[in-house]
C-alpha positions as CSV (number, residue, x, y, z in Angstrom):
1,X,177.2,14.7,93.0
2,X,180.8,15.6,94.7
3,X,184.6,14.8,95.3
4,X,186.7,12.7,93.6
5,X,183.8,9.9,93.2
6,X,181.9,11.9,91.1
7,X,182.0,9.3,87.9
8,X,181.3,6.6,90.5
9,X,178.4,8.7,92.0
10,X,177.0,9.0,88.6
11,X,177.9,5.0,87.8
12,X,175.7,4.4,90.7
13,X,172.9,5.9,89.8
14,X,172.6,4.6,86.8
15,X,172.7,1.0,87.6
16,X,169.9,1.7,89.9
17,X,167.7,3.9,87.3
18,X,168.6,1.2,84.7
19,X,166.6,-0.8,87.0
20,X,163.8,1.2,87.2
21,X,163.3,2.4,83.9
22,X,159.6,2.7,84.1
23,X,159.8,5.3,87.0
24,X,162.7,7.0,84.9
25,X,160.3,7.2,82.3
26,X,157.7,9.0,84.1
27,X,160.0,11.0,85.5
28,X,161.3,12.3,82.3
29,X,158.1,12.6,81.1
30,X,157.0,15.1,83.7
31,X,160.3,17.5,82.9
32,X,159.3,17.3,79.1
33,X,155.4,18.3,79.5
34,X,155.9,21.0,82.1
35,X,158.7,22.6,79.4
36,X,156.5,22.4,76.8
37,X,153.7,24.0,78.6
38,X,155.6,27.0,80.1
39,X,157.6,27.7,76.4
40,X,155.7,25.7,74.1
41,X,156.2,22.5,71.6
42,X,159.5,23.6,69.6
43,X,162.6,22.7,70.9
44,X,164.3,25.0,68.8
45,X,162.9,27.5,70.8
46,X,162.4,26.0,73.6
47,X,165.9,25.5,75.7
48,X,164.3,23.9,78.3
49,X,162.3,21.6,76.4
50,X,165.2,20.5,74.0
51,X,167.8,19.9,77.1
52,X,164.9,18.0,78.5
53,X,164.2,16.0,75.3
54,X,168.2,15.2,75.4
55,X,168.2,14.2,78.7
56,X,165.5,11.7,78.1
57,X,167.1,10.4,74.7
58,X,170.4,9.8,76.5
59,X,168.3,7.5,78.7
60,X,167.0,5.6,75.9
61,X,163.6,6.8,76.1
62,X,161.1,5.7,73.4
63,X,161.0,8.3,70.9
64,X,156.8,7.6,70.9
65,X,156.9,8.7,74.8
66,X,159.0,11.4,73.7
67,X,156.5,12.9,71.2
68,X,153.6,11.9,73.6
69,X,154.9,14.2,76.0
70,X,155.4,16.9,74.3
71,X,152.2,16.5,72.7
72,X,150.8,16.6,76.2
73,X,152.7,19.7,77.4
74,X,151.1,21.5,74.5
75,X,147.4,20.4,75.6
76,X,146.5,23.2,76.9
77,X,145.1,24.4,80.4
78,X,143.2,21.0,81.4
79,X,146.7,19.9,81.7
80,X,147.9,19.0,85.8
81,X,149.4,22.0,87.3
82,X,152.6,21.4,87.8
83,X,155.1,23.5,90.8
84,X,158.9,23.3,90.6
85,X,159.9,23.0,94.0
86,X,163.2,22.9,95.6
87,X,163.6,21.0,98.9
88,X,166.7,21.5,100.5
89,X,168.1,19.3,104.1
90,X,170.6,17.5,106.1
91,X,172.1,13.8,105.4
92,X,174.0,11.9,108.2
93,X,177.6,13.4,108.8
94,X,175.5,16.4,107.9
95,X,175.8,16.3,104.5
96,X,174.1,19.1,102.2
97,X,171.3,17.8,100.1
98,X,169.1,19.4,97.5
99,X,165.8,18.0,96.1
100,X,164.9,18.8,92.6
101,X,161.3,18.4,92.6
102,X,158.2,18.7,90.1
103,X,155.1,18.3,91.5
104,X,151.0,18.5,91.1
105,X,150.4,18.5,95.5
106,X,153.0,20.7,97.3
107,X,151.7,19.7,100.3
108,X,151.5,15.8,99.9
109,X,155.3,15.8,98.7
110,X,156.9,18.1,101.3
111,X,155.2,15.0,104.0
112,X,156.5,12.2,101.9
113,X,160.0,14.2,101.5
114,X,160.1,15.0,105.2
115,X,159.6,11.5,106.1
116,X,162.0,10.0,103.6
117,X,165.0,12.2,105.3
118,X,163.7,11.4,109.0
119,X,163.9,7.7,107.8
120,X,167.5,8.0,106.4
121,X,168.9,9.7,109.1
122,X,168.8,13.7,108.2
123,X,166.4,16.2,108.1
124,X,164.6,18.5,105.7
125,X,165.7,22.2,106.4
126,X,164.5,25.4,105.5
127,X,164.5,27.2,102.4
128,X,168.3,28.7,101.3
129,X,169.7,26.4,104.8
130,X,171.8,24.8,102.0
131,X,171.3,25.9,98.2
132,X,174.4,28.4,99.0
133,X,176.8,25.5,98.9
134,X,176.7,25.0,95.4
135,X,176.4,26.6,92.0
136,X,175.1,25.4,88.9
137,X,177.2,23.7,86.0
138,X,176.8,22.0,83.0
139,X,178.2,18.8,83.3
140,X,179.7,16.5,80.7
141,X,181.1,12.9,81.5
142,X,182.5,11.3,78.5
143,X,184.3,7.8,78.8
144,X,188.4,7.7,78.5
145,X,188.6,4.4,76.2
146,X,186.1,6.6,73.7
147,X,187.9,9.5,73.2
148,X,191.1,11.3,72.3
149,X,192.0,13.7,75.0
150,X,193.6,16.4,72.8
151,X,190.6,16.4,70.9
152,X,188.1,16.8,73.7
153,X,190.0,19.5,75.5
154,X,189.8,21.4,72.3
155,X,186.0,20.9,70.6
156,X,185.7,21.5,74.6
157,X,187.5,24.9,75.3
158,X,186.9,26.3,72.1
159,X,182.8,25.7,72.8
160,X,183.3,27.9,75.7
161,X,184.3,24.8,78.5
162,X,185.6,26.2,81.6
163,X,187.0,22.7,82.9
164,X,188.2,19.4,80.9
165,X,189.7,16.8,83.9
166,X,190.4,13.3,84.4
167,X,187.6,11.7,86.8
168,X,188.0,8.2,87.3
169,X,187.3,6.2,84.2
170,X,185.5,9.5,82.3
171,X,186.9,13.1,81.3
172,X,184.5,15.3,83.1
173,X,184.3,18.7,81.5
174,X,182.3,22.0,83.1
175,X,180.9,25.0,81.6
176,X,178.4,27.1,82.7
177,X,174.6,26.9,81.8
178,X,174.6,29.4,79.6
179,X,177.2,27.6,77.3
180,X,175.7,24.2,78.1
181,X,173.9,23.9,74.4
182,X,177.1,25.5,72.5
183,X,179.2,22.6,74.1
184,X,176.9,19.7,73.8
185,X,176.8,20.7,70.2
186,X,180.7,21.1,69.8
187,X,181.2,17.3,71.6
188,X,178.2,16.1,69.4
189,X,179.7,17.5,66.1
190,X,182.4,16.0,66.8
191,X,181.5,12.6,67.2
192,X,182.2,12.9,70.8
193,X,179.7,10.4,72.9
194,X,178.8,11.8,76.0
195,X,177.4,9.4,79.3
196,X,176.1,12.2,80.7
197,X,175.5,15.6,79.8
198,X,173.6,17.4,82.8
199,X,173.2,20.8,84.0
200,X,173.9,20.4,87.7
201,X,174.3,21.7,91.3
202,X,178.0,21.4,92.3
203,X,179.2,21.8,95.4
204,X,181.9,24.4,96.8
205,X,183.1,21.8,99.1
206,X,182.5,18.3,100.1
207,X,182.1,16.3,103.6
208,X,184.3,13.2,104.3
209,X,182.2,10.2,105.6
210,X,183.4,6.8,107.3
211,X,181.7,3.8,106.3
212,X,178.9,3.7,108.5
213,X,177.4,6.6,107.1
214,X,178.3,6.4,103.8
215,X,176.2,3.6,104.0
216,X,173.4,5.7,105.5
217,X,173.7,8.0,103.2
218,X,173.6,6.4,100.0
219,X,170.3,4.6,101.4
220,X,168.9,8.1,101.9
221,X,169.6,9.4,98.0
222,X,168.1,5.8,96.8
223,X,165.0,6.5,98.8
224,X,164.4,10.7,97.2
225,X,165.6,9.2,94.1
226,X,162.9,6.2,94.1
227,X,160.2,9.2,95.2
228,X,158.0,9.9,92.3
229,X,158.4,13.6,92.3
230,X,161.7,14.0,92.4
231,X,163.5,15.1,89.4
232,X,167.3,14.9,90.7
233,X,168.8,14.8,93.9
234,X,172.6,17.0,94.9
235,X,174.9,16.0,97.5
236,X,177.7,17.6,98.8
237,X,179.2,14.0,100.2
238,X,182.7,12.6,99.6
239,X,182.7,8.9,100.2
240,X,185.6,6.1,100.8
241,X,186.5,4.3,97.6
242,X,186.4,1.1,98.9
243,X,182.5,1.5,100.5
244,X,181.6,3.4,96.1
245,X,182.9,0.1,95.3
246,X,180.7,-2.0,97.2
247,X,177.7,0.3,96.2
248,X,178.7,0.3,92.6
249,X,178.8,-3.7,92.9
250,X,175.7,-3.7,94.1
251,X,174.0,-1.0,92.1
């Protein structure tokens, strides 16, 4: 997500996937097999497979569904054919918004997605109309109370960070996907907890909304983030503090 709400963007959405941690799960679980079946079962080897095994650990995931998934990936090629897709549209105030999807039915997805934006006010584009706005970062959100600052910035920059900042209540420090691994393992030796540690779209530049469509549009992202296939979901929105506020109280 964008602006200076990022942290709250983030708070957000984990109130609401705390909520549905069932669908989470699935969702993880998809992004685990389809890594083990395109570079196999060993996450030592595997960078995709081990940042996807991360991401579903820092969301509490069972280790058992863990292992099932892998176990799963690595079945062999009875397995569900799985297409990463990339949708990309329109939000209201013309916001830019990218769809992370993984799915077994191109063709039944692109429909549901189609109607989900039409619904929320926006409308699915075509391929590239938006993916230029942004560029992809590794992400790192680690909570003020729980860390020293001095000592971020440097297990941080010396892991090959680009970016330690304040951001609301969290530090939020940026690197670039290729030194994504090198600085989770930096914060992780030392015993630097991490809220969320993402590789993610960020956007060049934001759009200010009013509180009508903020509204809108945060009942858009609920909506491709409750969709089954959807793996993430990137906006290029900048929303009042006092309308976050009311979405983070009800999140």
């Amino acid at each position: 997500m964008a602006g200076h709400s990022h942290w709250a963007n983030i708070a957000i959405k984990k109130g609401r996937t705390d909520k549905r941690k069932g669908k989470l799960f699935g969702k993880l679980s998809r992004a685990i097999i389809v890594a083990a079946q395109h570079g196999g079962g060993d996450p030592s080897s595997n960078l995709a497979l081990r940042y996807a095994i991360d991401k579903a650990r820092k969301n509490s995931m069972p280790k058992d569904n863990i292992e099932r998934a892998v176990k799963k990936g690595c079945g062999g090629s009875s397995l569900e054919s799985y297409s990463e897709v990339v949708y990309e549209g329109y939000g209201p105030g013309g916001v830019a918004v990218l769809c992370d999807i993984l799915t077994e039915n191109r063709n039944r997805t692109a429909g549901e997605i189609r109607k989900i934006f039409e619904v929320g006010g926006g409308r699915l584009g075509s391929l590239g109309c938006v993916a230029w706005m942004f560029e992809r970062k590794g992400i790192f959100l680690v909570p003020a109370r729980n860390v020293e600052e001095n000592a971020l910035f440097n297990a941080a920059i010396e892991a090959g960070a680009d970016d330690v900042k304040l951001a609301g209540e969290s530090y939020e420090v940026q690197c670039t996907p290729e030194s994504f691994q090198k600085v989770s393992e930096a914060l992780e030796a030392a015993r630097i907890p991490a809220e969320v540690a993402e590789i993610q779209r960020v956007p060049a530049s934001t759009v200010d909304l009013d509180a009508q469509a903020s509204r809108r549009m945060l009942k858009l992202l609920e909506a491709l983030e409750d969709q089954d296939d959807v793996q993430s979901v990137t906006a290029n929105y900048n929303i009042p503090d006092e309308i976050m506020a009311e979405a983070m109280s009800g999140a």
